[in-house]
C-alpha angles and dihedrals in degrees: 000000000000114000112234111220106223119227125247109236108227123214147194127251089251085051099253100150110241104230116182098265090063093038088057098044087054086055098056092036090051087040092054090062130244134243109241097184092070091046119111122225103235118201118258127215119006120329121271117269101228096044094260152040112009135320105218114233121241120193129179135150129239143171126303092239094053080050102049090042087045096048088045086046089051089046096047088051091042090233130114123266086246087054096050090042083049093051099044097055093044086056091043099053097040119107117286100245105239 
């Protein structure tokens, strides 16, 4: 007896599954052309921090127990470890009151 390959069911990225009817529909649709004057740009990653432009990316290691603290800390504070790192070294570089 022959073995049958099942197929994989595609999906989405809302999670819609893709049967062939629609598969074939975005085929002819992408095969007709677009008009790529009327298309929007659409942003790409996270949104910016400061409402515009980039936010540069930092990155350094530490200990596991500055991490842990720091992940019970986050928790505590209901904010995420990238939050709390962004608002100690913002306290940490700001001007020493006189």
């Amino acid at each position: 007896m022959a073995k049958v390959k099942k197929r994989k069911v595609l999906r989405t990225q809302s999670g819609a599954e893709l049967t062939p009817e629609i598969i074939d529909a975005l085929a002819a649709e992408a095969e007709g052309g677009y008009d790529l004057s009327e298309a929007r740009r659409r942003p790409v990653g996270r949104p910016s921090l400061s409402g515009n432009g980039s936010s540069p990316r930092m990155s350094f290691r530490t200990s596991p127990e500055t991490y842990g603290a720091a992940q019970r800390r986050a928790e505590e504070e209901g904010i995420s470890i990238s939050e709390l790192a962004r608002e100690a070294l913002d306290r940490y570089l700001s001007p020493a009151p006189r």
